[in-house]
N, C-alpha and C positions, 0 to 999 in steps of 0.2 A: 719096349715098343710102346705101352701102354704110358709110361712117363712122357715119351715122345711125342707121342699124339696129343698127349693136354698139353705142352708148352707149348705146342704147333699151334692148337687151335687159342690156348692162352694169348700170344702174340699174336692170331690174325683178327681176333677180337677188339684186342687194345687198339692195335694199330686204325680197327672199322672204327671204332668209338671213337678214336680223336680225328680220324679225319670227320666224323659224321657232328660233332661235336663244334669243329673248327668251321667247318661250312654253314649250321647253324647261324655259327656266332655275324659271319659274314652277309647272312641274309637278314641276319634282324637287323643289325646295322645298316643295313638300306632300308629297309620300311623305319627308320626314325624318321624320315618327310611325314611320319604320319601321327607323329605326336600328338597336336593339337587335339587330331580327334578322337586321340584315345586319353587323355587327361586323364579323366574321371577314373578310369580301369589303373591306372598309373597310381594317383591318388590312391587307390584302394589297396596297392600290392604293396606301396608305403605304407601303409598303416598297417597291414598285414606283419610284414616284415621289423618295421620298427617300433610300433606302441605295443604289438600284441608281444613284442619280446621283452619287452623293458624288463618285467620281473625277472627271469630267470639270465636278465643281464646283469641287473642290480645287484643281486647277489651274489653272481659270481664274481662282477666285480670287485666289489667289497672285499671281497673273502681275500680273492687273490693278491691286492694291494695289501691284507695283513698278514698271510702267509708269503709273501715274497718281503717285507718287512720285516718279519720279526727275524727268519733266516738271513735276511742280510744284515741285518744289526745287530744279530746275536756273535757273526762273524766278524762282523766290524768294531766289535766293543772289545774283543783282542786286542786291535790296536787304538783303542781312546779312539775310533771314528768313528761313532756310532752314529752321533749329530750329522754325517752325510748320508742317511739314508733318504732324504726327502729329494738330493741330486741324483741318487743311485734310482731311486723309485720311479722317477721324471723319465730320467732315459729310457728304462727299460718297458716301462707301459707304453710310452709316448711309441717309440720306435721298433718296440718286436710284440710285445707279449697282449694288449690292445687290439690290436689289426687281427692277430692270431687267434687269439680268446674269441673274441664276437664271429670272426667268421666261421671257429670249429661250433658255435653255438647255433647259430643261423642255420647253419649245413644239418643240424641234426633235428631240428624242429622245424623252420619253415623249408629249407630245400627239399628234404624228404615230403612235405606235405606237397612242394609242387609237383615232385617224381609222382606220388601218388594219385593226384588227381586229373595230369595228365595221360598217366599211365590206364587211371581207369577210365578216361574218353575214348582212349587208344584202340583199348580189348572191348569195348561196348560199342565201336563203329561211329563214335560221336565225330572224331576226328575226319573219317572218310564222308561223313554224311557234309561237313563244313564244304571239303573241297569239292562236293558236289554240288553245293549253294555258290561256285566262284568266290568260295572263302580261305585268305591265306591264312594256315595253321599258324605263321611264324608270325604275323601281322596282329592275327587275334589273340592269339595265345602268349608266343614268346615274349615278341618283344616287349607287353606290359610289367611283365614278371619278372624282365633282363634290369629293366632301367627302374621298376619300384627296386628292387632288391639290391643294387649296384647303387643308387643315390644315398639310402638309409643305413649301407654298411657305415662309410668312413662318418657318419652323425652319430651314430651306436658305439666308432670307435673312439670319439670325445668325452662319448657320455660314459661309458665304463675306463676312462685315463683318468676323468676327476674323480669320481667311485672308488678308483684306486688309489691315486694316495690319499684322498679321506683317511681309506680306512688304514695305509700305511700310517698316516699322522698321527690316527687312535694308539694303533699299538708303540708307537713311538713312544707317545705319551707315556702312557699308563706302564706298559712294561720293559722299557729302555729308559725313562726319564729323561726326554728328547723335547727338551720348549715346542711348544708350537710355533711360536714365529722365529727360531732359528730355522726349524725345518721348512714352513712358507716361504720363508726368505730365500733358498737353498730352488725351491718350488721357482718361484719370482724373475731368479734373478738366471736360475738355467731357459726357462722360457723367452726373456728378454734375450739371448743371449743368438748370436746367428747361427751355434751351434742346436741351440734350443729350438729354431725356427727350422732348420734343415731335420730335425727329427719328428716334427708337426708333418709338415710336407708329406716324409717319407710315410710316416705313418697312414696320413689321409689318403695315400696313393696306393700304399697298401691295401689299405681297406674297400679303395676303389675296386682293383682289380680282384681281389679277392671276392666281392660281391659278384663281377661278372663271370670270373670261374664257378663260383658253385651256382649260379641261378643257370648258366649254360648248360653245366654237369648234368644238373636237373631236370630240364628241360629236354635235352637231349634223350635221357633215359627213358621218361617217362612217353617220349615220344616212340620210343623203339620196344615199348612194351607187348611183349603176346602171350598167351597162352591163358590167356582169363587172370583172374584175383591169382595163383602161386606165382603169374608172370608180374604181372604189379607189385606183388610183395619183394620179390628178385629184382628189379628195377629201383624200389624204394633202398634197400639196403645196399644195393650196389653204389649208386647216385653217393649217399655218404661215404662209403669208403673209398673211394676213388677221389673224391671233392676232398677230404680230408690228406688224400697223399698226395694232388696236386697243389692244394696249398701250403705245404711244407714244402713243398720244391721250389714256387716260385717265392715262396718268403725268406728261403733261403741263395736263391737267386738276386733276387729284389736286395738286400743284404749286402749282398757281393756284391753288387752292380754299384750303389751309393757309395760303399764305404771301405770300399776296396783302397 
């Protein structure tokens, strides 16, 4: 009975959250007529979201293009193909692991900080105080945080693709003995390529929607936060976990739908 009752309430939860989450997303979306005069707040959640993350993009960046390198070329040197890891490394950053990487990073440093800092307007009455100024929460709040956070994903996912094979081309180098300009070339010439071009795209559009999934996830939570700071703490860790299983879902949806 007791199992009963948590999947009951498990599922009538989830099921609140993503309608409360979907309707969100729907309301910020109308208050975009109100861009212009929110710019500056815009301006700021970009910068929040994209220069404040750069380091702990950069390095993961990096890492990742040598560690998905040196595993693929170490498999590939089985068969004398080692010299394709700079085509192998293109696709796989460009079109899954990019989009993916940035937005499981975002979601865990800036998303949670907006869970939190919504979350503690929430529980301090900041929130009720707004809409008793004729102030919309979703107008002042969300939606600068929907569209900073959603603009600067797919910019964050170019900047950790070239990050990535950088640092794929190092270990090419050094411990594969992979020329640099076979592997650029290999880089160059899958880019030129329409196939090259359909993997940009998909990845940018990735990155898109993945930006509005986790700033909404976030947003959401931190709006439906109670019970003082343990409610905001449960709000901040939830926001992640959830932002992290919906964007494996639609990444793999996203996926199927292109390249089916």
């Amino acid at each position: 009975m007791n199992m009963f009752s948590f999947l009951k309430n498990l599922i009538t939860e989830s099921i609140y959250g993503a309608g409360y989450s979907l309707i969100l997303l729907f309301n910020t979306v109308l208050h975009f007529r109100s861009i212009f005069f929110k710019h500056n707040e815009i301006v700021h959640q970009m910068y929040i979201a994209g220069i404040s993350s750069l380091f702990v993009v950069s390095i993961v960046a990096i890492f990742t293009g040598m560690i998905m390198g040196l595993n693929a070329g170490l498999g590939l040197k089985d068969f004398g193909a080692e010299g394709q890891i700079g085509l192998l490394l293109t696709i796989t950053l460009t079109r899954e692991m990019s989009p993916f990487m940035t937005a499981l990073i975002l979601s865990a440093s800036v998303g949670s900080a907006i869970a939190a800092e919504i979350g503690t307007m929430k529980v301090s009455e900041e929130i009720d105080a707004l809409e008793v100024m004729s102030i919309d929460p979703v107008r002042y709040l969300v939606m600068p945080r929907v569209l900073g956070f959603s603009f600067m994903v797919p910019v964050l996912c170019v900047y950790s693709t070239i990050l990535g094979i950088v640092g794929g081309a190092v270990v090419g180098h050094f411990q594969l003995g992979v020329d640099y300009q076979v592997y650029f070339n290999d880089v160059k010439g899958r880019i030129a390529s329409t196939a090259g071009l359909k993997d940009l795209y998909v990845g940018l559009f990735k990155g898109f929607v993945f930006g509005v999934i986790v700033s909404t996830i976030s947003c959401s939570h931190g709006l439906r936060a109670t019970n003082g700071a343990l409610g905001v703490g449960r709000a901040t860790r939830e926001s992640v976990v959830i932002s992290f299983l919906v964007v494996i879902f639609f990444g793999y949806v996203l996926t199927a739908f292109f390249y089916r």
